[in-house]
N, C-alpha and C positions, 0 to 999 in steps of 0.2 A: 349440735355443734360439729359431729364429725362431717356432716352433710356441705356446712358452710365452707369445711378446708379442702373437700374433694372439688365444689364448685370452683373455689378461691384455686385452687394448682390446676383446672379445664381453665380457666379464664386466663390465667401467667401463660399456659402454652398457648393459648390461640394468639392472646398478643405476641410471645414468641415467634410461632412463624408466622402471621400478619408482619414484624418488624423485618425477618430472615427472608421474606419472599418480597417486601417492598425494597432490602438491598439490594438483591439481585437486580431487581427492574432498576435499578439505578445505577447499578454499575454497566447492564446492560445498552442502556440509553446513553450512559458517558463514553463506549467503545464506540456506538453509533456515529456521536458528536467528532470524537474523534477522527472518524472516518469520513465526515463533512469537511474538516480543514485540510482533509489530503483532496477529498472529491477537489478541490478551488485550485488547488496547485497543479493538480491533473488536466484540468481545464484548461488551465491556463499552457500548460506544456503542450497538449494537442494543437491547441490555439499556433502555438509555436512549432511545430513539425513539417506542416505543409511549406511555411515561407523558408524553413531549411531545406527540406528537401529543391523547391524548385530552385536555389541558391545552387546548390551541388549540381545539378541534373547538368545545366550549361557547362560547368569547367572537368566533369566525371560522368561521360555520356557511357563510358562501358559499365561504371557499375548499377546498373538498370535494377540488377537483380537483389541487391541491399535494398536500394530507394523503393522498391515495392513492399520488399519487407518489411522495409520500417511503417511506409501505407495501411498494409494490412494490416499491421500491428497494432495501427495507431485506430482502426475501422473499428478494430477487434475490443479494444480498449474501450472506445465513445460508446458503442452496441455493449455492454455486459452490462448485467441490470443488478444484479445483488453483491455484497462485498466483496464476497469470494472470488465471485467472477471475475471480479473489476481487480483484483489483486491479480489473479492468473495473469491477464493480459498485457497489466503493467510489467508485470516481472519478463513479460515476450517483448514489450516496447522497449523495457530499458535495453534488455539486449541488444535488439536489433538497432537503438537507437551509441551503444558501445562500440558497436562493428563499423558508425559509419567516424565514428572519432577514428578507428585506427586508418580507414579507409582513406580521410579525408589528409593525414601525413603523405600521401603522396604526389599533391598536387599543392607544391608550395605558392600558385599561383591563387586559389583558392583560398588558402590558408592567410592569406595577404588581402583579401576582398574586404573591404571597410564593411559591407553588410553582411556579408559571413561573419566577422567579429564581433559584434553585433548581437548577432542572433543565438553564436555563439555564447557571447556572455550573459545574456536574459536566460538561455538554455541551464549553462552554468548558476541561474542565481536562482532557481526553480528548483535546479534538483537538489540542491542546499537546504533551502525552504521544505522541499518532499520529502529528505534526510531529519529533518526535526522533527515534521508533522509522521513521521512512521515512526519515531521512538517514541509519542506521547501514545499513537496508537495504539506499539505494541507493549506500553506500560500499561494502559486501559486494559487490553484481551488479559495480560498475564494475572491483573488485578480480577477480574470477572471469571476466567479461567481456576483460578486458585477459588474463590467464592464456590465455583461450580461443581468442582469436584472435591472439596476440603469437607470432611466433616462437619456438623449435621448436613450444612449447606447440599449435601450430593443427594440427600434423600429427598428434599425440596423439589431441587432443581430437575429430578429425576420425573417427578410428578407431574410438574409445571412446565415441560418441554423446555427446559433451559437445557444447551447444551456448549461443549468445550468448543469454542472457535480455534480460527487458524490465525498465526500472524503474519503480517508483513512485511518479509524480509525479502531476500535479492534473488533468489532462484533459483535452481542450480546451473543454467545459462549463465548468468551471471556473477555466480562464486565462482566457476570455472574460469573463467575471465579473469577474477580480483585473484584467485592464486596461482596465476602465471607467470611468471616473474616478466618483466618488462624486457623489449627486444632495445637494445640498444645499434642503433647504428651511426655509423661516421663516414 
């Protein structure tokens, strides 16, 4: 009899962590997925970069040194191969892609181009879409993240190379930027 309860409480834990290690792989695959509906909106925003830039390049020939920027940025970006990566480089594109918003108030002629507006507002309705698709993200990481390191889960996770990801938020380029208070001018 004692034999059948020591088997019976081996058996309740191995189902235990069989249940606590196939969560993980599930939460881990939902951060994954999550970061598939960002890849689509990224794509689509590269997609959209070249045809701004060479919009701008004609009406803003000095600012040469942004429009490469944003280039590189955007090279930097399509080239990063794992999430992390692909997060660094966005958080460089949005940047460099914020500096050419302010750049671009100086050429109300520009600003007036039926295909700048345009492109502008696809631009605008992207980063909207990348605004939602990062908060389901970085509700996935902080859900898998807590998983990861939360009791028993950490000793699992420790085992099974599960480890604490990064989220995707704005950068410090670009907090820099959002708490600037705006330049008004008249």
């Amino acid at each position: 009899m004692p034999v059948l309860i020591i088997v019976g409480i081996i058996i309740l834990i191995v189902l235990w962590v069989i249940s606590l290690y196939n969560s993980l792989v599930r939460l881990r695959n939902r951060r994954q997925n999550a970061f598939a509906d960002i890849d689509v909106q990224l794509r689509q925003r590269h997609d959209l970069v070249p045809q701004l830039v060479e919009t701008v390049k004609g009406y803003a020939s000095h600012e040469k040194e942004l429009l490469i920027k944003i280039t590189e940025a955007r090279s930097a970006a399509m080239n990063a191969s794992t999430i992390d990566g692909k997060i660094v480089a966005e958080q460089q594109l949005s940047s460099a892609l914020a500096g050419l918003k302010v750049s671009v108030e100086a050429y109300p002629d520009l600003k007036a181009n039926q295909n700048f507006l345009q492109l502008q507002e696809e631009l605008s309705d992207i980063e909207n879409k990348l605004a939602a698709s990062r908060r389901f993200f970085n509700a996935a990481t902080t859900e898998y993240n807590t998983a990861v390191e939360s009791f028993p889960g950490n000793l699992l996770a420790r085992n099974f190379g599960f480890s604490k990801e990064i989220m995707f938020d704005l950068g410090t380029d670009t907090r820099k930027q959002m708490e600037e208070p705006p330049k008004i001018q008249f």
